[in-house]
PDB file of N, CA, C and O in Angstrom:
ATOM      1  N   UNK A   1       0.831  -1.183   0.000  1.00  0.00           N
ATOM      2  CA  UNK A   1       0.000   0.000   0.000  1.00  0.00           C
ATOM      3  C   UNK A   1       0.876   1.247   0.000  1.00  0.00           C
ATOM      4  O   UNK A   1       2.045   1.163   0.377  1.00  0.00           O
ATOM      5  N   UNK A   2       0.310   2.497  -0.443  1.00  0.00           N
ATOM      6  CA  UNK A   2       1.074   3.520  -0.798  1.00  0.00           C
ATOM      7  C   UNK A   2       0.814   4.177   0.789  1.00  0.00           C
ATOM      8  O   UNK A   2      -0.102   3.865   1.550  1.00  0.00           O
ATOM      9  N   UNK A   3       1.910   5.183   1.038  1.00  0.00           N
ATOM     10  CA  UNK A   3       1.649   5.700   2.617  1.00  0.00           C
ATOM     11  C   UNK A   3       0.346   7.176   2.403  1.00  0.00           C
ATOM     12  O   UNK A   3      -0.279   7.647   1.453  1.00  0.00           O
ATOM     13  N   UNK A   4       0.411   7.344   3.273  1.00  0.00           N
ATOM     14  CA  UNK A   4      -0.846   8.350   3.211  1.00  0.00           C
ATOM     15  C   UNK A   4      -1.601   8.913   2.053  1.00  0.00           C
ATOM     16  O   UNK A   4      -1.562  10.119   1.806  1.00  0.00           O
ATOM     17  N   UNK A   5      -2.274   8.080   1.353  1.00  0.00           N
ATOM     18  CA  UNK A   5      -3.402   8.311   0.727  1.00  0.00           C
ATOM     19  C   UNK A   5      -4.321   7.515   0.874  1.00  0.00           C
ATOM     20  O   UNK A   5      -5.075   7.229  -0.056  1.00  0.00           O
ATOM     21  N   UNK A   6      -4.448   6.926   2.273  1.00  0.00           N
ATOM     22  CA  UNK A   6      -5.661   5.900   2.791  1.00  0.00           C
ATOM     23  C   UNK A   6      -6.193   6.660   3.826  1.00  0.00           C
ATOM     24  O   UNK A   6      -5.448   7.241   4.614  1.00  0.00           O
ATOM     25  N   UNK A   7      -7.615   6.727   3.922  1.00  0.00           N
ATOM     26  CA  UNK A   7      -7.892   7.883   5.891  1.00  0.00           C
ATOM     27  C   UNK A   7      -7.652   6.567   7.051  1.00  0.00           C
ATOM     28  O   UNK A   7      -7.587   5.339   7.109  1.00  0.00           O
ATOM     29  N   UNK A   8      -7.606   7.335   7.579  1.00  0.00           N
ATOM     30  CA  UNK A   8      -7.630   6.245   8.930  1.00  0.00           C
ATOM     31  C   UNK A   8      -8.328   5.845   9.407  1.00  0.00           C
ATOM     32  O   UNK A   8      -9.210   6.642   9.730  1.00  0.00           O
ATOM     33  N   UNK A   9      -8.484   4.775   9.726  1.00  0.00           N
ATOM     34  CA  UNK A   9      -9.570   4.257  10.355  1.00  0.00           C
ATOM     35  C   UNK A   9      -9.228   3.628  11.887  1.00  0.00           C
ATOM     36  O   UNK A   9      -8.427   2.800  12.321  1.00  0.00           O
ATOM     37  N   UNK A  10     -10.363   4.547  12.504  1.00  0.00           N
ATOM     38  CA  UNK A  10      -9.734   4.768  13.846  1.00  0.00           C
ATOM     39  C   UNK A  10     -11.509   4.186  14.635  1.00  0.00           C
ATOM     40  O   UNK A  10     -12.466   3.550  14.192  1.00  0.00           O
ATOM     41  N   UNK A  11     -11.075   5.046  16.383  1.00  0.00           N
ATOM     42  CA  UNK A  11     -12.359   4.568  16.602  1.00  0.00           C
ATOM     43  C   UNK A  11     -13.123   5.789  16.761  1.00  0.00           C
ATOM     44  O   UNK A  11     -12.680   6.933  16.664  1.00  0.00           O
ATOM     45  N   UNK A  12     -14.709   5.320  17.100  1.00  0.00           N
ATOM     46  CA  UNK A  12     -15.703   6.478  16.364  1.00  0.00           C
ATOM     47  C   UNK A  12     -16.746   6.238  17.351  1.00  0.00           C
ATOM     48  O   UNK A  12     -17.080   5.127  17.762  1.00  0.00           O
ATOM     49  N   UNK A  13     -17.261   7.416  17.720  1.00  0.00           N
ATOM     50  CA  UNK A  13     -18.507   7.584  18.694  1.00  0.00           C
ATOM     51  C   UNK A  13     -19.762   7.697  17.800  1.00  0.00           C
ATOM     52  O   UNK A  13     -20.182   8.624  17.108  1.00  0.00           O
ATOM     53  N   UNK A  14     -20.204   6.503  18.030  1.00  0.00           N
ATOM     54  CA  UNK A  14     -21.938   6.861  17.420  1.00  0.00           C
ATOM     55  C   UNK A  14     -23.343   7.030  18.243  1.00  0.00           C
ATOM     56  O   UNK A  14     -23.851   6.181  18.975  1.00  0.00           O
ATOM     57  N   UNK A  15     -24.000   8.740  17.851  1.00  0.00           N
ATOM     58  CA  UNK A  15     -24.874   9.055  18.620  1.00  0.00           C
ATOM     59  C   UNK A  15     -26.093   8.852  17.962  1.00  0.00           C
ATOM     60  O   UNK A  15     -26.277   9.156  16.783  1.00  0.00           O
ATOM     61  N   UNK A  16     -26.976   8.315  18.739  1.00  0.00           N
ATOM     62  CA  UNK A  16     -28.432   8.204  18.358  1.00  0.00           C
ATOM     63  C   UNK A  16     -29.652   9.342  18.710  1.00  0.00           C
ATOM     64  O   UNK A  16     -29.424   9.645  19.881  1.00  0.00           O
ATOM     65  N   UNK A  17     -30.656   9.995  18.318  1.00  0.00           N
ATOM     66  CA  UNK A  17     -31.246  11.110  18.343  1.00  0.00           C
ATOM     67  C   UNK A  17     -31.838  10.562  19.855  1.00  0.00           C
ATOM     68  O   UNK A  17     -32.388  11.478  20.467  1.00  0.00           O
ATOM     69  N   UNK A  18     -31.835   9.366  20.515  1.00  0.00           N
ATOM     70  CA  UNK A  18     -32.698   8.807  21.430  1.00  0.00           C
ATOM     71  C   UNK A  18     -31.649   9.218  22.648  1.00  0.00           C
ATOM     72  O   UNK A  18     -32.359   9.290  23.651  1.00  0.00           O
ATOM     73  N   UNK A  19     -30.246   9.525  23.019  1.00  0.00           N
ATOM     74  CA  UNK A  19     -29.312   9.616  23.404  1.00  0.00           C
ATOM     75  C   UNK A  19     -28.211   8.689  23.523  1.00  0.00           C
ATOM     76  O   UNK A  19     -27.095   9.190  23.655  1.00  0.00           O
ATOM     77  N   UNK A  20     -28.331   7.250  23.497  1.00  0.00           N
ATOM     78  CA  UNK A  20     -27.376   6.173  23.413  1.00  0.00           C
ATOM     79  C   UNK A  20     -26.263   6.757  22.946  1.00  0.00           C
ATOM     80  O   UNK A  20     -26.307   7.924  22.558  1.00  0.00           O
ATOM     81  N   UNK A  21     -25.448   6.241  22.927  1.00  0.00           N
ATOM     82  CA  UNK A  21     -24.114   6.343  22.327  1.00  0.00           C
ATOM     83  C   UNK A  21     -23.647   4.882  22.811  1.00  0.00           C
ATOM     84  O   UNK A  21     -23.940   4.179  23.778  1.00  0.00           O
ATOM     85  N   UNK A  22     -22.487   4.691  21.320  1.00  0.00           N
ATOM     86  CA  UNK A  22     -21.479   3.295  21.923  1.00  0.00           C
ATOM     87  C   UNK A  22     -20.515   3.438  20.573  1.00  0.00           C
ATOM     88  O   UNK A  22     -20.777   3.855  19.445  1.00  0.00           O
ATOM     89  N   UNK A  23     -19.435   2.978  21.093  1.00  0.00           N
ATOM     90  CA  UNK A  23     -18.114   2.993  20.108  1.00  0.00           C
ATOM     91  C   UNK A  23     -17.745   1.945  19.006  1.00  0.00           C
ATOM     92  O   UNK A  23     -17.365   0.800  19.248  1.00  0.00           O
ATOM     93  N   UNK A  24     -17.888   2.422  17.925  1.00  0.00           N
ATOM     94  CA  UNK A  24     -17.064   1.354  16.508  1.00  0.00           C
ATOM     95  C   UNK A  24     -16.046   1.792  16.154  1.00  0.00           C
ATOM     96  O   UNK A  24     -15.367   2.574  16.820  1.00  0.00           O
ATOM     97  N   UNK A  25     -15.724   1.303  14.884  1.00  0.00           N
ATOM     98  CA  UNK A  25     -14.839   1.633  14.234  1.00  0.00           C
ATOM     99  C   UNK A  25     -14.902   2.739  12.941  1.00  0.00           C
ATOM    100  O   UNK A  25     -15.979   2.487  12.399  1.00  0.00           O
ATOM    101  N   UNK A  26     -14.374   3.631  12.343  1.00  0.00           N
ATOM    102  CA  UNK A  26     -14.772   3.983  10.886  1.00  0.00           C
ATOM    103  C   UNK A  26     -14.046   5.414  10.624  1.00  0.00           C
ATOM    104  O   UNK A  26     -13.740   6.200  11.520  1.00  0.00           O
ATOM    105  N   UNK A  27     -13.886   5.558   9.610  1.00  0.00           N
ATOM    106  CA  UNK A  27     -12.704   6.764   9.165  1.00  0.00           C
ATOM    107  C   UNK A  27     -13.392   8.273   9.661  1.00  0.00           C
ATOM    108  O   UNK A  27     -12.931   9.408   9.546  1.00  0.00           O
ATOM    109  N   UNK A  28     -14.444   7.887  10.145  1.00  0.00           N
ATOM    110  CA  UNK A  28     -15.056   9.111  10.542  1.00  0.00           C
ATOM    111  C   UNK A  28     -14.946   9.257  12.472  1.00  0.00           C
ATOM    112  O   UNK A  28     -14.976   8.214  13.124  1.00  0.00           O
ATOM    113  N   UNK A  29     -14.842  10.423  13.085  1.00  0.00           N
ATOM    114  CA  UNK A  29     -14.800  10.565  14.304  1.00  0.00           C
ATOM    115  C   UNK A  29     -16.075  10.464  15.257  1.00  0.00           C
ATOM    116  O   UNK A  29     -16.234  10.081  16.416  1.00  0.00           O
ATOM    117  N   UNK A  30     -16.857  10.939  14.335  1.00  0.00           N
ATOM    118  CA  UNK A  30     -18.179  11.204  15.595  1.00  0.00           C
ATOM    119  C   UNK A  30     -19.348  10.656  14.049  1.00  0.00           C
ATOM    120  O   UNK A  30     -19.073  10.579  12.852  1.00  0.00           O
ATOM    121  N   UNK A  31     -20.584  10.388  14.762  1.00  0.00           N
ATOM    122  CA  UNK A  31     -21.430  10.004  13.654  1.00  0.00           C
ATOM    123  C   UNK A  31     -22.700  10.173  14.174  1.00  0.00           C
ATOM    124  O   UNK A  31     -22.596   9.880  15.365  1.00  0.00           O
ATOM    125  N   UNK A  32     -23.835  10.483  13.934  1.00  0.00           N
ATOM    126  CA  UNK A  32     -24.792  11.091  14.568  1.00  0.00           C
ATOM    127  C   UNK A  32     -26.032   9.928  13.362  1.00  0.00           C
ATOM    128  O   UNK A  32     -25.882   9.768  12.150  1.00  0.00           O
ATOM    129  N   UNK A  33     -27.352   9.204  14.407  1.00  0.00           N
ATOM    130  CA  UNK A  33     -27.787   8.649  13.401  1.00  0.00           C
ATOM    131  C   UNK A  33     -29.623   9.323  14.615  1.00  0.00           C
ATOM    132  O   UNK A  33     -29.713   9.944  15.675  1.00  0.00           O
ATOM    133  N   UNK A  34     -30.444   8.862  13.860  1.00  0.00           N
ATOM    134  CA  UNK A  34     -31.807   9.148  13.935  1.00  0.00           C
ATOM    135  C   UNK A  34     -32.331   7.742  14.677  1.00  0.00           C
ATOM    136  O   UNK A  34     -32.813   7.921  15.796  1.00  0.00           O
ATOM    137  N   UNK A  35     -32.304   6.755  14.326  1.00  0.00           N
ATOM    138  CA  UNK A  35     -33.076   5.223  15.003  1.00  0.00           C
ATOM    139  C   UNK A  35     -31.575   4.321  15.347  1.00  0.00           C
ATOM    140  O   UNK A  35     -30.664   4.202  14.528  1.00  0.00           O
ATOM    141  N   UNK A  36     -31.569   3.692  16.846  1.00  0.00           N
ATOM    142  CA  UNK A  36     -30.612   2.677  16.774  1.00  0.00           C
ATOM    143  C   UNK A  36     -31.268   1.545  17.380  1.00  0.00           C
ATOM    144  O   UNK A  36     -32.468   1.556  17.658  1.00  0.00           O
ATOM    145  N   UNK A  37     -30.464   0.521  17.598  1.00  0.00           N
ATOM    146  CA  UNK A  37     -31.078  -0.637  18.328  1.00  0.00           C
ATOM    147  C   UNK A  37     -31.391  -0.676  19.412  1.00  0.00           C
ATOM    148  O   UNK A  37     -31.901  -1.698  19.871  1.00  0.00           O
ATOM    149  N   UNK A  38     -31.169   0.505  20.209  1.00  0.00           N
ATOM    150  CA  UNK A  38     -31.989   0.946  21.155  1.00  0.00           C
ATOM    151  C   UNK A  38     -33.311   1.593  21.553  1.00  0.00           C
ATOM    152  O   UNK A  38     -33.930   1.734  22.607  1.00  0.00           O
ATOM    153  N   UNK A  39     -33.475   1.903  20.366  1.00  0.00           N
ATOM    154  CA  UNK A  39     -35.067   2.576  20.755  1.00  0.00           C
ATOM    155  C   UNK A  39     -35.659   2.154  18.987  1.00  0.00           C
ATOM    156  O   UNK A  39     -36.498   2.945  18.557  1.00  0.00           O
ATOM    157  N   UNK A  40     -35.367   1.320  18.299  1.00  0.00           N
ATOM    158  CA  UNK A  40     -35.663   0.509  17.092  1.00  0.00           C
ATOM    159  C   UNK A  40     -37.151   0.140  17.485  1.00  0.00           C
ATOM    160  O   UNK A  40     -37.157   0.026  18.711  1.00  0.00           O
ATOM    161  N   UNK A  41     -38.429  -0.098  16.969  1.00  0.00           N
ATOM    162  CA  UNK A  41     -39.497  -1.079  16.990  1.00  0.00           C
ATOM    163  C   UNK A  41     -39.114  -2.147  17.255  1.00  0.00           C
ATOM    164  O   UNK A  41     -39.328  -2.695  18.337  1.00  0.00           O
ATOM    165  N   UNK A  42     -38.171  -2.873  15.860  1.00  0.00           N
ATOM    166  CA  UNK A  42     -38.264  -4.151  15.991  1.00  0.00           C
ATOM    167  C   UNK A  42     -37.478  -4.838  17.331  1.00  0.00           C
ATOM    168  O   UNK A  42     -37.712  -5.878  17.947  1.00  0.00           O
ATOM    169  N   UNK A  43     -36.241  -3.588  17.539  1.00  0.00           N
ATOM    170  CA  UNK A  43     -35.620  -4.627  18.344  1.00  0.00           C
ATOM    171  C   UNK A  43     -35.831  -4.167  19.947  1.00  0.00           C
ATOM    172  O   UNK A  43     -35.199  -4.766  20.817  1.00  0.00           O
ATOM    173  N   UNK A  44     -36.613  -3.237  20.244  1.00  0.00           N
ATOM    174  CA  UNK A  44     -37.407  -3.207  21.410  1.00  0.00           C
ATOM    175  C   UNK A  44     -38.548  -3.689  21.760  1.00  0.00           C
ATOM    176  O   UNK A  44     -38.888  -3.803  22.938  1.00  0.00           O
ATOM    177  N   UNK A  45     -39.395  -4.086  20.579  1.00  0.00           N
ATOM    178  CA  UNK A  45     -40.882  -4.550  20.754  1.00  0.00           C
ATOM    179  C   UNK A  45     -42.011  -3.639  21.104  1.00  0.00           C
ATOM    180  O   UNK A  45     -43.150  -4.011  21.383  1.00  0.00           O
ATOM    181  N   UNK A  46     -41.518  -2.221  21.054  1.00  0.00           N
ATOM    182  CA  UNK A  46     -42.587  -1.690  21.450  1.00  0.00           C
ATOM    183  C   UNK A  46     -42.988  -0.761  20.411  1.00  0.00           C
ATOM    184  O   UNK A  46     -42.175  -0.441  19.544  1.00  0.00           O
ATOM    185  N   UNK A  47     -43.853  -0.423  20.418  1.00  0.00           N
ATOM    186  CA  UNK A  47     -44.636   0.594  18.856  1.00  0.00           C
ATOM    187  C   UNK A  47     -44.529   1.752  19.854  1.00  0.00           C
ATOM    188  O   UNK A  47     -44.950   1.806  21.009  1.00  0.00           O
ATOM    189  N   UNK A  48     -43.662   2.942  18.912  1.00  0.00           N
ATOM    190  CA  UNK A  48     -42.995   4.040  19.872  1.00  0.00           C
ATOM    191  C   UNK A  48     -43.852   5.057  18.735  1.00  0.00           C
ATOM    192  O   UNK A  48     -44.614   4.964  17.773  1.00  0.00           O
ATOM    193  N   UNK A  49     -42.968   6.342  19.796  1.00  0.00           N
ATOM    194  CA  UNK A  49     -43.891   7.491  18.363  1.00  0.00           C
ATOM    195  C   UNK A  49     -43.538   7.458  17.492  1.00  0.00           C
ATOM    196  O   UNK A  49     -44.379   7.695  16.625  1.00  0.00           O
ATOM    197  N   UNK A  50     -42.424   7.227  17.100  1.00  0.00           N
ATOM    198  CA  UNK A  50     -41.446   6.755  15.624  1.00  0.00           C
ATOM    199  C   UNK A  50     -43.069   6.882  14.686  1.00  0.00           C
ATOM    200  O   UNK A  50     -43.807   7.669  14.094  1.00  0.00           O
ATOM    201  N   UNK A  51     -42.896   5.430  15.113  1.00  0.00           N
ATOM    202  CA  UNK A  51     -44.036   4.461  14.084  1.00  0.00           C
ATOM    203  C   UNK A  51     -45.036   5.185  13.855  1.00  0.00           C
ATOM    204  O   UNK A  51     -45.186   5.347  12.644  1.00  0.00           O
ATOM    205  N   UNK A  52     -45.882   5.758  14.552  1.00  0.00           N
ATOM    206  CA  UNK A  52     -46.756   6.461  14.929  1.00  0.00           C
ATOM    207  C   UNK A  52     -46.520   7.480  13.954  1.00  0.00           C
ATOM    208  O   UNK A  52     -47.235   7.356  12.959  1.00  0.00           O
ATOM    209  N   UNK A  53     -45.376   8.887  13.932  1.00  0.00           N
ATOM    210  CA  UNK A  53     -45.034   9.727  13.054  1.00  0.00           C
ATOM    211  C   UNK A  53     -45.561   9.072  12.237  1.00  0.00           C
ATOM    212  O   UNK A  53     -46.779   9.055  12.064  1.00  0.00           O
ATOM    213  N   UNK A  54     -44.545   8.270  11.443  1.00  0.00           N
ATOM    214  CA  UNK A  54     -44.271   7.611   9.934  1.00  0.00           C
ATOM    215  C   UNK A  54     -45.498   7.053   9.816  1.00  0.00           C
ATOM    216  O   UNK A  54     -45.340   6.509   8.723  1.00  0.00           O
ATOM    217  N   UNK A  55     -46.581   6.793  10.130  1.00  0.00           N
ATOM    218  CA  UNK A  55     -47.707   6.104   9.655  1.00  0.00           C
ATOM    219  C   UNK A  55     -48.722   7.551   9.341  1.00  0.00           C
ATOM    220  O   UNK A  55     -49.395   7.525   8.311  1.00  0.00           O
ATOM    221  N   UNK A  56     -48.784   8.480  10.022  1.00  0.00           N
ATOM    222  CA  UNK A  56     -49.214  10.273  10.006  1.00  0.00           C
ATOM    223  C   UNK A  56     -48.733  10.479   9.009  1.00  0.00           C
ATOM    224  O   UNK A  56     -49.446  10.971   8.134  1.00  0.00           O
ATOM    225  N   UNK A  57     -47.161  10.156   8.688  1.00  0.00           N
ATOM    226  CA  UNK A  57     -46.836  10.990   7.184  1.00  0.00           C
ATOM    227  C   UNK A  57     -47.427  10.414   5.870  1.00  0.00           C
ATOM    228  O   UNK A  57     -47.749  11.059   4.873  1.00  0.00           O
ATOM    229  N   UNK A  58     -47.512   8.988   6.078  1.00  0.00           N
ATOM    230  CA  UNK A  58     -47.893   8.425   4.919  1.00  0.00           C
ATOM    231  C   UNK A  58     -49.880   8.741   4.643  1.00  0.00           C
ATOM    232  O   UNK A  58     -50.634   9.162   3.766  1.00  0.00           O
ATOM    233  N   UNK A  59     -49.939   8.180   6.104  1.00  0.00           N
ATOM    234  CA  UNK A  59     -51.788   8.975   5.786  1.00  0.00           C
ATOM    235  C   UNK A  59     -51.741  10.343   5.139  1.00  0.00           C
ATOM    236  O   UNK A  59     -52.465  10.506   4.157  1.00  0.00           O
ATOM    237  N   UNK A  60     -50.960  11.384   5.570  1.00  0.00           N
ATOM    238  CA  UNK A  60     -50.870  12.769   4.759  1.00  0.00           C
ATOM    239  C   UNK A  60     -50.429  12.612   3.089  1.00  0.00           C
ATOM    240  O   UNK A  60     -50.881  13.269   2.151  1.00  0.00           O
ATOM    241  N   UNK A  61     -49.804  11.951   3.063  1.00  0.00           N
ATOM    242  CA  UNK A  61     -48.860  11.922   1.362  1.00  0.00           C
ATOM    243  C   UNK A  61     -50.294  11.254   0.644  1.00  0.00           C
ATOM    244  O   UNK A  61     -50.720  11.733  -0.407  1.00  0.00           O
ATOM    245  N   UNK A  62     -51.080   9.943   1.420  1.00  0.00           N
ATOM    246  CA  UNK A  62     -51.848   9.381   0.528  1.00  0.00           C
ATOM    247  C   UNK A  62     -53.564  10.613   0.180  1.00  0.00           C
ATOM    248  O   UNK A  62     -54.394  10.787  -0.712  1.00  0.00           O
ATOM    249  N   UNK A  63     -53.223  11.173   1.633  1.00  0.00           N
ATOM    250  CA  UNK A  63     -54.987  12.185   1.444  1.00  0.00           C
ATOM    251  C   UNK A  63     -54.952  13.205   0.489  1.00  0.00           C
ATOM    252  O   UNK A  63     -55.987  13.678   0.021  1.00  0.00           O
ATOM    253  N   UNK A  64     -52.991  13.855  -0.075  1.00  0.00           N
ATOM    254  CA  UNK A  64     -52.762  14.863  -0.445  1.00  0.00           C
ATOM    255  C   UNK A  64     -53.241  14.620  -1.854  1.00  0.00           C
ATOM    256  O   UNK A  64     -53.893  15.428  -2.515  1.00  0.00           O
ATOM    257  N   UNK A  65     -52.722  13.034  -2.372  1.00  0.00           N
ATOM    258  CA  UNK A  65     -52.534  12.620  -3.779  1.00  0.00           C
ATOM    259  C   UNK A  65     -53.732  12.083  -3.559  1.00  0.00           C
ATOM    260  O   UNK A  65     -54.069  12.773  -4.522  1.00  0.00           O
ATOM    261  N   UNK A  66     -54.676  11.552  -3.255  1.00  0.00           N
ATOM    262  CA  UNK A  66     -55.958  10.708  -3.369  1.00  0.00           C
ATOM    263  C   UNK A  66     -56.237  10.489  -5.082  1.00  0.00           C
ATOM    264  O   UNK A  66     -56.159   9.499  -5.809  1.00  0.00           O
ATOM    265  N   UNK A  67     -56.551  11.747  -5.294  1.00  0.00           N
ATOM    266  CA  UNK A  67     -56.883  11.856  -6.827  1.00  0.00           C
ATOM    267  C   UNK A  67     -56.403  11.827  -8.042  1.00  0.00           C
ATOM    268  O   UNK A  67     -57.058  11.971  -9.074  1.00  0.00           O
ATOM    269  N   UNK A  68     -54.793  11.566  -7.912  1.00  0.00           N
ATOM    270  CA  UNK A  68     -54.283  11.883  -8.628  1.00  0.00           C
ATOM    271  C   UNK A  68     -53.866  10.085  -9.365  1.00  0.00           C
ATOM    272  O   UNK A  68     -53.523   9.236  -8.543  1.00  0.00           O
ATOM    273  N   UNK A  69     -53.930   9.732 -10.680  1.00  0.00           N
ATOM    274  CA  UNK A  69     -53.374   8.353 -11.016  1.00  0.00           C
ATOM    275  C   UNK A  69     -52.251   8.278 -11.941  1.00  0.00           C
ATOM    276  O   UNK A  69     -52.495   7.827 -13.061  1.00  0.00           O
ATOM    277  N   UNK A  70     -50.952   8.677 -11.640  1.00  0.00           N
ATOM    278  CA  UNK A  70     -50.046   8.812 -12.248  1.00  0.00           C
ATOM    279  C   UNK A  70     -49.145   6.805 -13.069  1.00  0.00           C
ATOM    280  O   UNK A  70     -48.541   5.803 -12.689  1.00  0.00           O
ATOM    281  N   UNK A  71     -49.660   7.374 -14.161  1.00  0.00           N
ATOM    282  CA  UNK A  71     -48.686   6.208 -14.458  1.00  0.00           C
ATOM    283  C   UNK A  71     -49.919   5.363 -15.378  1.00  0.00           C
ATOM    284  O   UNK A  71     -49.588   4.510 -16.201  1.00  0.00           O
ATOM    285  N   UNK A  72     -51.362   5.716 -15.127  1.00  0.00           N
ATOM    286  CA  UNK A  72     -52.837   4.753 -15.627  1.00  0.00           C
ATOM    287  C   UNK A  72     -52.947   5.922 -17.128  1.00  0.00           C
ATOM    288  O   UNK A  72     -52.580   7.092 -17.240  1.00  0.00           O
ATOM    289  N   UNK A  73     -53.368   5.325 -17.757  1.00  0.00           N
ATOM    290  CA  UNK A  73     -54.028   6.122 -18.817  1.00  0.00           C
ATOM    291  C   UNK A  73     -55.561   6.063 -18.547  1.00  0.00           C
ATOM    292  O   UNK A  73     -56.010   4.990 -18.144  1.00  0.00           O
ATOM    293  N   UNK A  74     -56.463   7.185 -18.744  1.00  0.00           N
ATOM    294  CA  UNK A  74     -57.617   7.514 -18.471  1.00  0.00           C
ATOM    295  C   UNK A  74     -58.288   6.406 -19.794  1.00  0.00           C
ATOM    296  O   UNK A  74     -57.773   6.571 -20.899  1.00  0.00           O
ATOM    297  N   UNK A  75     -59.337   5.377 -19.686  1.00  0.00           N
ATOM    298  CA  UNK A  75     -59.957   4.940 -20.552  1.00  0.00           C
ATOM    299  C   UNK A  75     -61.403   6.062 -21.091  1.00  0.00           C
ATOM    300  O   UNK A  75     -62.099   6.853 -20.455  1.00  0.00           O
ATOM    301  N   UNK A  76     -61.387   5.662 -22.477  1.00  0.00           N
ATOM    302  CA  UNK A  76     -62.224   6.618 -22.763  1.00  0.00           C
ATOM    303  C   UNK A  76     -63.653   5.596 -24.003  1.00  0.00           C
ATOM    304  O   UNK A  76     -63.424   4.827 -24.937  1.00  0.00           O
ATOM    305  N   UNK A  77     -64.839   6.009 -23.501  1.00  0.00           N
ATOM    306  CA  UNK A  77     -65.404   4.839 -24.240  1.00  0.00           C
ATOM    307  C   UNK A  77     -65.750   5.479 -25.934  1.00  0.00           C
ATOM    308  O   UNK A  77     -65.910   6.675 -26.178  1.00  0.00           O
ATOM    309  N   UNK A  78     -65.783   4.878 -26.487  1.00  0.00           N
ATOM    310  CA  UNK A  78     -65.983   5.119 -28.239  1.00  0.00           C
ATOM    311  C   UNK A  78     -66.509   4.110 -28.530  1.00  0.00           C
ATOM    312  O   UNK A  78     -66.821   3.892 -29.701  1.00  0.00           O
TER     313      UNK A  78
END
C-alpha cells in the first residue's frame, strides 16, 4: 500500500437522536444517526412514536394525492 493516501480508520462515537451512544470503528470521528437498536421497533418490541409519526406521514402523502393516477391512462369509451 502507498503511505498516506488511505484515511484512517480509527475509533468512532456513534450518537443516536434517542441519546445512546457506543463505540465502533470507521474513518469518521463522531457520527450522529436518527433510530438505533436501542429505541428501534423491531428490536425493542414496542410501537414508539417513531411508528406512529411515519404512519401520520404516509396517511398525509396518501390524502394529499388521493386523486391523482399517475402512471394509468384515463380509458375513454368510443
Amino acid at each position: 500500500m502507498k503511505k498516506d493516501i488511505h484515511p484512517r480508520y480509527e475509533n468512532c462515537t456513534v450518537t443516536c437522536a434517542c441519546g445512546n451512544t457506543f463505540e465502533t470503528r470507521s474513518t469518521e470521528k463522531e457520527i450522529r444517526v436518527g433510530v438505533c437498536s436501542a429505541c428501534h421497533p423491531f428490536y425493542t418490541g414496542k410501537k414508539g412514536s417513531r411508528v406512529l409519526t411515519e404512519a401520520g406521514r404516509l396517511e398525509k402523502f396518501q390524502k394529499k394525492y388521493q386523486g391523482i393516477n399517475y402512471g394509468q391512462r384515463e380509458t375513454s369509451d368510443q
